[in-house]
C-alpha positions in Angstrom: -29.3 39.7 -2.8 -26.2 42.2 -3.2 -27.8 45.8 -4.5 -26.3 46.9 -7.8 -25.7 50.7 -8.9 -28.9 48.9 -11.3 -31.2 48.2 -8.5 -30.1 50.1 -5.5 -33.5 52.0 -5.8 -35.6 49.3 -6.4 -35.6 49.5 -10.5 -33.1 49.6 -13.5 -30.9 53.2 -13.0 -29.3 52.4 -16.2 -29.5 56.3 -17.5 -27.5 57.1 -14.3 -24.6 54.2 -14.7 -24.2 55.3 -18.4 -23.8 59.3 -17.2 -21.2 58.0 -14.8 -19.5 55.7 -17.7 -19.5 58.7 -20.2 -18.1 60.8 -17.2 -15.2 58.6 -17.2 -14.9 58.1 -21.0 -15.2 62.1 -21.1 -12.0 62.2 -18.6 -9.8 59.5 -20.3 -10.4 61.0 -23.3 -9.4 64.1 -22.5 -6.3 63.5 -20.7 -4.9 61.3 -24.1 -5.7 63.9 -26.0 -3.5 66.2 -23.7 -0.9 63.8 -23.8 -1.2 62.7 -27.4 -2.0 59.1 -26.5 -3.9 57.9 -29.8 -4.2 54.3 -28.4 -6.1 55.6 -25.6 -8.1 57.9 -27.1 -9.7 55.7 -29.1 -10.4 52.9 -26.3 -12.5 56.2 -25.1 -13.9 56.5 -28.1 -14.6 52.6 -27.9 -16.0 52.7 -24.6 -18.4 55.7 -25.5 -19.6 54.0 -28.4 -20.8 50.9 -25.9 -22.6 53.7 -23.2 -24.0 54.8 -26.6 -25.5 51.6 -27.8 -26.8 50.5 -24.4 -28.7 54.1 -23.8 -30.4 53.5 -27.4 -28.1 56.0 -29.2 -27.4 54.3 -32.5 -25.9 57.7 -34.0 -23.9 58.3 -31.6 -22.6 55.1 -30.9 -21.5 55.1 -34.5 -20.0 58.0 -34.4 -17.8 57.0 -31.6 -17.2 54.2 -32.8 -15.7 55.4 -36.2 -13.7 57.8 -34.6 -12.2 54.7 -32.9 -11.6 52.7 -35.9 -10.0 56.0 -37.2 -7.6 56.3 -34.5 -6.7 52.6 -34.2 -6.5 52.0 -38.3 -4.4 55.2 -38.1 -1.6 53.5 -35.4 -1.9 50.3 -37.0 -3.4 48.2 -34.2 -5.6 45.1 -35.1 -7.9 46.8 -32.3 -9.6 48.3 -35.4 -11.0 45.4 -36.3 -13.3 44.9 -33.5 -14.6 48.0 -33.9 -15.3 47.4 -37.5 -17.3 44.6 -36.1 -19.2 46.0 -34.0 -20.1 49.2 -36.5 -21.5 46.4 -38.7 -23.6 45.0 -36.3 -25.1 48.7 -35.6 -25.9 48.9 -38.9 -27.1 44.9 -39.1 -29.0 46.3 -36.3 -31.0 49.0 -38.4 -31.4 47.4 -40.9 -33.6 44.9 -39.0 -35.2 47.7 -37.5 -36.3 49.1 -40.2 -37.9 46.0 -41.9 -41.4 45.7 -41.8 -42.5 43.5 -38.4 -39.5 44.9 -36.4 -39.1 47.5 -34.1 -41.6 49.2 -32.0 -45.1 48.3 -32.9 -43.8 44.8 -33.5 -45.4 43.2 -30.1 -41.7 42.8 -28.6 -42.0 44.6 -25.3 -37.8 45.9 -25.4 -39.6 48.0 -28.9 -42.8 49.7 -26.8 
């Protein structure tokens, strides 16, 4: 079995392949911004958003995520629609959470 940045040591390093994600996000951002490329900064945004949402940051996966919508709504680019999409499913995504029977207590061992 090939070792993965996930299971080089033997368990999930997930926290530590998100930093490295959000390291590159962080750089791609910054250089659009210092060019002015709007498209790109919000595929930053975008891909923040995700590193967000997998490390169990709901808030501030949304909030990269509207800054991406912003940016692509702003430039007219029907990438803004994916992004709607997936800010709906974040909030699909509390909602459930918040309903009695879901979320941690609920027996599901990914809510311990």
């Amino acid at each position: 079995m090939r070792s993965t940045p996930s299971t080089a040591l033997g368990k999930p390093c997930l926290p530590l392949v998100n930093l490295t994600r959000r390291a590159y996000h962080a750089a791609a951002l910054a250089l659009a911004i210092r060019i002015g490329a709007r498209y790109e900064q919000a595929r930053a945004h975008h891909g923040f958003a995700h590193t967000y949402q997998i490390g169990g940051d709901p808030d501030q996966a949304r909030y990269h995520w509207q800054q991406s919508r912003t940016l692509y709504s702003d430039i007219g680019v029907p990438d803004a629609d994916a992004v709607h999409a997936c800010l709906t499913a974040l909030d699909q995504a509390a909602d459930d959470e918040s309903r009695p029977g879901h979320g941690a207590g609920d027996g599901h061992p990914y809510h311990q």
